[in-house]
C-alpha positions as CSV (number, residue, x, y, z in Angstrom):
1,X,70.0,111.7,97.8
2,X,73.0,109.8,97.5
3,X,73.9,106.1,97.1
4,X,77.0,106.4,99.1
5,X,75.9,105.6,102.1
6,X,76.7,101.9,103.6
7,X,80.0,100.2,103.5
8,X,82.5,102.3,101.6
9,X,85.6,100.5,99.7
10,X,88.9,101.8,100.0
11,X,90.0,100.8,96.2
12,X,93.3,103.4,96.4
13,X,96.6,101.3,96.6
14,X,97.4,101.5,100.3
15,X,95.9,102.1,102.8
16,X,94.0,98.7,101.3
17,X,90.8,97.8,103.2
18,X,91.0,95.9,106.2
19,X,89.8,92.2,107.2
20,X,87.3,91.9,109.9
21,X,89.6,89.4,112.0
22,X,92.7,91.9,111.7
23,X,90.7,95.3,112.8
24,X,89.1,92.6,116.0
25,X,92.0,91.4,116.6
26,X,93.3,94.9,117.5
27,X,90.4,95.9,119.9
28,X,92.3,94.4,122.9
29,X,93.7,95.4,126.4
30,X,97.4,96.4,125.7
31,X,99.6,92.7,127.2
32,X,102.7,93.1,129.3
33,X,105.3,94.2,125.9
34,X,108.7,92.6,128.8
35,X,107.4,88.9,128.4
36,X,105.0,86.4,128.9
37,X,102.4,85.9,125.5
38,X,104.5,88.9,123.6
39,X,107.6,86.7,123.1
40,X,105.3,83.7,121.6
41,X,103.8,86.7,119.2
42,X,106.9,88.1,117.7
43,X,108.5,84.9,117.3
44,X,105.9,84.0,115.3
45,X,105.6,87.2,113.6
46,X,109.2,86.9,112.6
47,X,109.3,83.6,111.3
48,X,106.1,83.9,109.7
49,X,106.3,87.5,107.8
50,X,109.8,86.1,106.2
51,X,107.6,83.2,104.4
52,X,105.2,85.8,103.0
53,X,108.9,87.2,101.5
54,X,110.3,83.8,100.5
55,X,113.5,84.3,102.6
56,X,115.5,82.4,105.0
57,X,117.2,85.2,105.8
58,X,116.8,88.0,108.7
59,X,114.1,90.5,108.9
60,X,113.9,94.1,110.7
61,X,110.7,95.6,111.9
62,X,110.4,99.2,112.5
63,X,107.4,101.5,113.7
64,X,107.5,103.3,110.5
65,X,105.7,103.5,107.2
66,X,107.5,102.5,103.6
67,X,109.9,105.9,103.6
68,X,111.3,105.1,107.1
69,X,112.2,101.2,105.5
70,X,113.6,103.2,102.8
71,X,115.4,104.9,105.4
72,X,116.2,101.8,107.5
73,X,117.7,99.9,104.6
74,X,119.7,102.5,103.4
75,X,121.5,103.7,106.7
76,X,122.5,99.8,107.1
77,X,124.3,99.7,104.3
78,X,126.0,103.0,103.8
79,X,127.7,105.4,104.4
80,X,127.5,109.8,103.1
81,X,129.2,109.9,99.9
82,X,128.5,106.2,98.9
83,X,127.0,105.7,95.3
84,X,124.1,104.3,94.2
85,X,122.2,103.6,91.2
86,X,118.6,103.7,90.7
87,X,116.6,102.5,87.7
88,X,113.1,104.6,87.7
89,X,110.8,103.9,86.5
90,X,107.6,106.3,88.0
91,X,107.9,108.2,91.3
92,X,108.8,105.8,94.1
93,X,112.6,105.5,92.8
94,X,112.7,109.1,92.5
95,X,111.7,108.9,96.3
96,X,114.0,106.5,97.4
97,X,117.1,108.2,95.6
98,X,115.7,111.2,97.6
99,X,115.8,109.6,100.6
100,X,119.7,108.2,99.1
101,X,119.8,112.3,98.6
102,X,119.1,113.1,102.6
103,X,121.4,110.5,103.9
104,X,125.0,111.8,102.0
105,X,124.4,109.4,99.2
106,X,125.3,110.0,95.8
107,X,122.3,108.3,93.4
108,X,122.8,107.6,89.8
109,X,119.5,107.2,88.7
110,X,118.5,106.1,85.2
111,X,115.6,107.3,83.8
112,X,113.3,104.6,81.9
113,X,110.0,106.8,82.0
114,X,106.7,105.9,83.4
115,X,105.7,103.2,80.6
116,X,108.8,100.9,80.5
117,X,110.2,98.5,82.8
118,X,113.7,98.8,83.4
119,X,116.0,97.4,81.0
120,X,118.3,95.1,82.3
121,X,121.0,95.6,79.4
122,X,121.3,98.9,80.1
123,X,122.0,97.9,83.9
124,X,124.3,95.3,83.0
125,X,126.7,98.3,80.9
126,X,126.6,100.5,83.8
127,X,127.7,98.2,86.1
128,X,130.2,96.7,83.8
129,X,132.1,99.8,83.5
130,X,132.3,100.2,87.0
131,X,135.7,98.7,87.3
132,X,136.4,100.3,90.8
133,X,132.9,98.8,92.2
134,X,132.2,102.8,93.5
135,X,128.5,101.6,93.1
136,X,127.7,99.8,96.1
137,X,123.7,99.2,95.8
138,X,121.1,98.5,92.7
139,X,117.8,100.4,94.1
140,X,114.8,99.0,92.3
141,X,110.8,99.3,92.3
142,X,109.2,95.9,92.3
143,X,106.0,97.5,91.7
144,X,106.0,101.1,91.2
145,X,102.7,102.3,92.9
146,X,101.9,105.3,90.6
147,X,102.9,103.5,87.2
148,X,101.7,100.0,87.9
149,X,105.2,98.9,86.2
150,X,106.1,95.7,87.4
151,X,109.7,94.8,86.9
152,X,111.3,91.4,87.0
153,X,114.1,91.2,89.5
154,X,115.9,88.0,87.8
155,X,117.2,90.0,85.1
156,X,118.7,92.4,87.3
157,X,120.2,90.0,89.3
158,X,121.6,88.7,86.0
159,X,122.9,91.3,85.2
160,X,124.7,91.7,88.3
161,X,126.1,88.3,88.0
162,X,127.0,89.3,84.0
163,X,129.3,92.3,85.3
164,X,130.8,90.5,88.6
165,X,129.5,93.7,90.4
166,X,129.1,93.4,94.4
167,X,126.8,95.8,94.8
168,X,123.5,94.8,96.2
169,X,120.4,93.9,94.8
170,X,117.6,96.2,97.4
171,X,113.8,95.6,95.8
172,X,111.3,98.2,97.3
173,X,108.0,95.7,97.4
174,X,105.9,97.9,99.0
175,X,103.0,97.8,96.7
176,X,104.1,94.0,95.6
177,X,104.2,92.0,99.0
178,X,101.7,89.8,98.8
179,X,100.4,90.4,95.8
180,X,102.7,90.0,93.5
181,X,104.7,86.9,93.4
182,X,108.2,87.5,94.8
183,X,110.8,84.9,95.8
184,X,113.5,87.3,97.9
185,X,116.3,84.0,97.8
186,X,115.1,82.0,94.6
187,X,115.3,85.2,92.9
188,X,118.5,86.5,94.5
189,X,117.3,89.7,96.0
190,X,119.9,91.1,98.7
191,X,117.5,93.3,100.5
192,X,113.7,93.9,100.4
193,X,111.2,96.3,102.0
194,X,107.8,96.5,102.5
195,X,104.7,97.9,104.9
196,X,101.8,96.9,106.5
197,X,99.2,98.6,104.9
198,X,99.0,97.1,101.5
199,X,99.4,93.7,100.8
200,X,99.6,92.6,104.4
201,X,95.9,94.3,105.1
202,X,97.1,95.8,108.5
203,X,97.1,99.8,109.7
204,X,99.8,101.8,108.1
205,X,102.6,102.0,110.7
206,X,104.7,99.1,110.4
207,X,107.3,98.4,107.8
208,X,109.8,95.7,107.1
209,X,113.4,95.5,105.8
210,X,114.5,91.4,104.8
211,X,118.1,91.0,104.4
212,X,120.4,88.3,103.6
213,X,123.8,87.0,104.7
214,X,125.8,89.3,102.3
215,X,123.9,92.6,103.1
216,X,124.3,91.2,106.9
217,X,128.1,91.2,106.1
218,X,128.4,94.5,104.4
219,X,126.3,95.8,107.5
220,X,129.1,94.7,110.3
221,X,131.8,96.6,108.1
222,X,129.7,100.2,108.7
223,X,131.7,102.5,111.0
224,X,128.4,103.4,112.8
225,X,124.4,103.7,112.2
226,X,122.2,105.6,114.0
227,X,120.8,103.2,117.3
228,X,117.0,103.9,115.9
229,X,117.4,102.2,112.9
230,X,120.1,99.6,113.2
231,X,119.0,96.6,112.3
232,X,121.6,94.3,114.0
233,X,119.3,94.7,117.5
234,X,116.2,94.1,115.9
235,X,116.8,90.8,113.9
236,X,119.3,89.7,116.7
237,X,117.2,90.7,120.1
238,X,118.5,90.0,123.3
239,X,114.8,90.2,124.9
240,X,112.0,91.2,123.0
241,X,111.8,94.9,123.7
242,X,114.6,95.7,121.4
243,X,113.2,94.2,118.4
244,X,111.2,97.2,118.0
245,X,114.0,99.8,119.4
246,X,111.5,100.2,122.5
247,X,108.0,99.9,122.9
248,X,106.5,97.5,120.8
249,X,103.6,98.5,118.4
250,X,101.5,96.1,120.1
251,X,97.6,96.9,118.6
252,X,99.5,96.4,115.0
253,X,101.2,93.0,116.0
254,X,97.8,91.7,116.8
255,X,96.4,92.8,113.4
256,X,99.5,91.4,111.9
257,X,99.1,88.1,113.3
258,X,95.6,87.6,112.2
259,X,96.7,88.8,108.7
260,X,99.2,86.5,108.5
261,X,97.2,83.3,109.7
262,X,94.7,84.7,106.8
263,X,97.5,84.4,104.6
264,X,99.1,81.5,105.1
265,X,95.7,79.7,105.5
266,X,94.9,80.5,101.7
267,X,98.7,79.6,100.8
268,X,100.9,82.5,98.8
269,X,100.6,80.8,95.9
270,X,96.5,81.5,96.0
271,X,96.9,84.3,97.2
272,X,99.3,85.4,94.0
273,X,97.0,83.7,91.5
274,X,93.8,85.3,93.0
275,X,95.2,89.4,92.7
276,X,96.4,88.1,88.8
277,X,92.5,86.8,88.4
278,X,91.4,90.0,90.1
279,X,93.8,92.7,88.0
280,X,92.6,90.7,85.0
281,X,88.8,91.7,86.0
282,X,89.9,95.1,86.0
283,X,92.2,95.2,82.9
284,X,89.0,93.4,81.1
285,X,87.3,96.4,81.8
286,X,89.6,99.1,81.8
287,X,90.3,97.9,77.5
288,X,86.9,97.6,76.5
289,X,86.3,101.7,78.1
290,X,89.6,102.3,76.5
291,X,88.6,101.0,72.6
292,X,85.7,104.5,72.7
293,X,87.2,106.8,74.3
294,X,90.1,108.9,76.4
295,X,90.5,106.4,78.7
296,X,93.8,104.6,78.0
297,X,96.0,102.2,80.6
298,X,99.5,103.2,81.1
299,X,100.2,99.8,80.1
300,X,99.5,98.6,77.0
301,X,101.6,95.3,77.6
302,X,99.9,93.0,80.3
303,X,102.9,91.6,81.2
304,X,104.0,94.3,82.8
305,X,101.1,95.2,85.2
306,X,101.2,95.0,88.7
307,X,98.5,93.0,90.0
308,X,97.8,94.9,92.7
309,X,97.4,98.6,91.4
310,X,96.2,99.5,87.3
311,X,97.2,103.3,86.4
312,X,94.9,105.0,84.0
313,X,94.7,107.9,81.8
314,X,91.1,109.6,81.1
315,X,91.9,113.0,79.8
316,X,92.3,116.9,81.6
317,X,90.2,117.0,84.4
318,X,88.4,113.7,84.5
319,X,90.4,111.9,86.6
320,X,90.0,114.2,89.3
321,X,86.3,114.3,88.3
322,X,85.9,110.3,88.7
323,X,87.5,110.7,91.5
324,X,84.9,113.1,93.0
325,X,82.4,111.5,91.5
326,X,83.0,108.0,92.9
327,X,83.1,108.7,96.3
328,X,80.3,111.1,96.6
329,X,78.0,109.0,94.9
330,X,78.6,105.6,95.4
331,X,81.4,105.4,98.3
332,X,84.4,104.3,96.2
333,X,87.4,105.6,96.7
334,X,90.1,105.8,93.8
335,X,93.4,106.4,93.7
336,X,94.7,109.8,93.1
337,X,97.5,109.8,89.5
338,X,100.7,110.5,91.3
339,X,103.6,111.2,89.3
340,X,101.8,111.4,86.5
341,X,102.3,114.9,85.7
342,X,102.8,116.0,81.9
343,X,102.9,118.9,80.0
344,X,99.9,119.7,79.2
345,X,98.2,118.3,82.4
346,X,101.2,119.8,85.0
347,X,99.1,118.3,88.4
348,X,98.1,115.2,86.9
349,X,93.9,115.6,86.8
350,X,93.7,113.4,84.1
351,X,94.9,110.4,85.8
352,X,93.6,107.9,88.6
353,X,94.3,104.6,89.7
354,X,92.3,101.9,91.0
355,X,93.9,99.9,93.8
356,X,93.3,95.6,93.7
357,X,94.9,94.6,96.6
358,X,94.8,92.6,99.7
359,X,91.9,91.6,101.0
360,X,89.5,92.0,97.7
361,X,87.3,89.1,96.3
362,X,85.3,89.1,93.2
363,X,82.1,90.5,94.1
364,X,84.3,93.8,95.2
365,X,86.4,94.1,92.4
366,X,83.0,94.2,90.4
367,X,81.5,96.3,92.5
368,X,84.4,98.9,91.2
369,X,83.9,98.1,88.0
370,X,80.2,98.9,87.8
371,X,80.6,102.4,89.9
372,X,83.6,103.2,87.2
373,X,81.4,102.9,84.4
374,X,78.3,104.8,86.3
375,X,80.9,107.6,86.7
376,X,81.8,107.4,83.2
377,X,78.0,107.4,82.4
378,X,77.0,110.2,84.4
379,X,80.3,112.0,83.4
380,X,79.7,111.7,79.9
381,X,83.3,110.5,79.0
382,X,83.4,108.5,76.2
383,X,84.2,105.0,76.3
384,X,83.8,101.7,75.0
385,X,80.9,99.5,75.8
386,X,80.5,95.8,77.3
387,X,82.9,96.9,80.1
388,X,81.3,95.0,82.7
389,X,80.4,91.7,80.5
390,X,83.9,91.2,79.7
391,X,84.9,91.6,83.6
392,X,82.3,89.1,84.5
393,X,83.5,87.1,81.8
394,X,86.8,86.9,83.7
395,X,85.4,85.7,86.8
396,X,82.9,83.4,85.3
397,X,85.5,81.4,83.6
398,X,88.8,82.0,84.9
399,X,91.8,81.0,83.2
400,X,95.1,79.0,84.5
401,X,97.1,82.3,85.4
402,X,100.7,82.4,84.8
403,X,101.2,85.1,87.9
């Protein structure tokens, strides 16, 4: 007998689960992709996706996941042999000075390790004595999805400012996009990527690439970029078939659309405060298990948690246990701990995560809470006690979040 059977929940950090209106939206005859209704659609899309971003500015779409918008931004911008520096701080800026790595680049990155966020200072001396300006992009992790470090991109743009270094500010908000609150132009963020499949509760397959004027500017001075990922046709169409460098992703654009109304019909800011009120439900939790036991967050400091995505420790072996555990025996499905590889634990079976993003309300957030401590029950972990009290607490009487 097992009590996974029924709805399962998808509580990894992307793929996130799905809305209703987005997956019916998608079960459609395919509509002439030339003109008529299309145009409408991707106008709207367009104009609509950049307020999710907080950007006047121009946006790319590609049929691609979050590497090919690594890709896309990068083969924009420059050229083989061009530098780069990348403050890391967990694995996605290791994979996106990889990707720097592919493409001819030169990345510097800077190591901050997989509890910090990145420290601005030590930016700002970098860039300061780079008197030639051979550094021609900051690469940064908004979110990084296997730490759960969030970092603040108004320092960085400070220090930017503080050294009189051109080089531009690129944020990867992949995991952050509508979770996270993020204010591409208030906050003075050149370029910024994201996907479909987190925030934006829509199939993996699309990704996005928002850039401003001066990224627009350093663009037009490339001797040439491959025709797939240019992004001077896709923000700049002619007719709508090139903003997609062919066939449009049509199913997806439906999805999108409904995600999007859903969205903007809660207002950003709601949607911000409601992941801060949901991670807080988890992080409730997640430090009551962690005053018994071996269960520890990466992050002891609040303020630096994503809201979308919490990164736990729980000794050898039991991650991958709870993992196991969860999903055959209550249909919950965790995140695996990437990049969270030590010494003594070389494949990381000690970690998981548990993924709060999208389209997630308080009952589901709960829901994970209970299974997690089942699985710590049945598991015979040891952990701290009045776990789910102090969650419910949370949602009982929520505070005013600063998110």
């Amino acid at each position: 007998m097992s009590l996974a059977h029924g709805r399962p929940y998808l509580a990894i950090p992307g793929p996130s689960v799905m809305p209703d209106a987005v997956l019916q939206a998608m079960h459609q005859p395919a509509p002439n992709i030339y003109e008529g209704d299309i145009v409408t659609l991707v106008e709207g899309i367009v104009r609509d996706v950049k307020r999710v971003a907080r950007t006047e500015g121009h946006v790319a779409i590609y049929i691609a996941n979050g590497h090919g918008a690594w890709e896309a931004a990068l083969s924009n911008l420059y050229k083989p042999g061009d530098r780069v520096l990348v403050p890391a701080t967990g694995r996605f800026a290791h994979g996106w000075a990889e990707m720097a790595e592919g493409l001819g680049l030169v990345p510097q990155i800077v190591e901050f390790g997989t509890q910090s966020p990145i420290d601005a200072a030590r930016i700002e001396e970098i860039l300061t004595a780079d008197t030639a300006h051979e550094i021609k992009g900051v690469l940064f992790s908004h979110v990084d999805t296997a730490t759960s470090i969030r970092n603040d991109p108004r320092p960085l743009r400070a220090a930017l400012d503080a050294a009189g270094h051109p080089a531009l500010l690129m944020a990867d908000c992949i995991a952050s996009m509508a979770c996270d609150e993020f204010h591409m132009d208030d906050w003075g963020v050149d370029v910024a990527l994201t996907g479909s499949q987190k925030g934006l509760m829509v199939p993996p397959g699309l990704s996005f690439v928002f850039f401003n004027d001066r990224a627009k500017a350093v663009r037009a001075q490339m001797p040439r970029v491959s025709r797939y990922w240019d992004w001077v046709p896709r923000s700049e169409p002619e007719f709508v078939y090139q903003y997609f460098g062919g066939t449009s992703p049509t199913h997806h654009l439906f999805g999108l659309r409904a995600a999007l109304d859903m969205l903007h019909d809660e207002g950003m800011e709601h949607v911000w405060a409601r992941h801060a009120t949901l991670a807080r439900v988890v992080w409730a939790a997640c430090e009551r298990w962690s005053e018994g036991g071996a269960l520890k967050l990466n992050l002891a400091d609040r303020s630096l948690r994503s809201h979308a995505v919490t990164a736990l420790g729980v000794g050898i072996g039991n991650g991958q246990k709870m993992r196991a555990w969860t999903a055959e025996n209550a249909g919950l499905t965790l995140g695996l701990g990437l990049g969270m590889a030590t010494e003594e634990d070389p494949h990381g079976t000690g970690f998981f995560r548990i993924g709060h993003m999208g389209h997630l309300n308080a009952h589901m957030v709960l829901g994970a809470v209970g299974v997690i401590e089942a699985g710590l029950q049945a598991l015979q972990i040891p952990h701290g006690k009045g776990a789910l009290e102090k969650a419910a607490e949370v949602v009982a009487q929520p505070e005013a979040v600063a998110f």
